[in-house]
N, C-alpha and C positions, 0 to 999 in steps of 0.2 A: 504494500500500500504506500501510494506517495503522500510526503508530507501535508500537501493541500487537501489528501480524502483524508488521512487523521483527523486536521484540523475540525473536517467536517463531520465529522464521526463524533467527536467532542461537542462541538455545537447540539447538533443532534442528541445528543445525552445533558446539555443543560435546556432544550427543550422540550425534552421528555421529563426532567425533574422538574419543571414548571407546569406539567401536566397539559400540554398545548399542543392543539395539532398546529401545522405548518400554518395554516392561514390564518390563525389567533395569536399566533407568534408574530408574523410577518407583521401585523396589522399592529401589535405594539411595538414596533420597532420603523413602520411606515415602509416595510417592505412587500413586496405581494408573495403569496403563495412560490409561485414558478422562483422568484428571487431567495427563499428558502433552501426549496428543493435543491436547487444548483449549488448553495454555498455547503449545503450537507453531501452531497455528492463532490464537492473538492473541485467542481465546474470552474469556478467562481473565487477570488479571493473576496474575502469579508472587508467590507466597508466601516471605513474607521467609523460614521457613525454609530455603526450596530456596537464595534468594538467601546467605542464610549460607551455606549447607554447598559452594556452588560458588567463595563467598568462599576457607574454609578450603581447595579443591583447589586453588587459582592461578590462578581464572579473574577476569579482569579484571570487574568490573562495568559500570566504566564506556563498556567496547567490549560489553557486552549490552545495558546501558539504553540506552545513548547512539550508539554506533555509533564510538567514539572510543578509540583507540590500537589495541591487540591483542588477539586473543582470552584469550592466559597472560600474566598480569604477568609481566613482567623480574623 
């Protein structure tokens, strides 16, 4: 798996811990459905906004980009 389907793979796992399908995700973040899909699929690199606004919930970045530490900061 390359880097960018990880990435998306992780994505995908802090929107399933949100309990949200693709297009109640999308829509909190002002992305559609199809713009989801593809970022979970590794289509797509992630939009620094998404990357902010997941910053402001407490999700780690560095365990999205990276694969390191936890999915919610401490």
């Amino acid at each position: 798996m390359n880097q960018q389907a990880e990435i998306g793979s992780r994505l995908k796992q802090i929107r399933e811990h949100l309990e949200e399908t693709q297009t109640v995700f999308g829509e909190r973040f002002d992305c559609s459905r199809d713009d989801i899909a593809n970022y979970e699929r590794g289509l797509c690199d992630l939009p620094d906004k998404l990357l902010a606004a997941l910053d402001r919930l407490g999700f780690n970045l560095r365990w999205l980009l990276n694969n390191d530490g936890a999915m919610i900061r401490d």
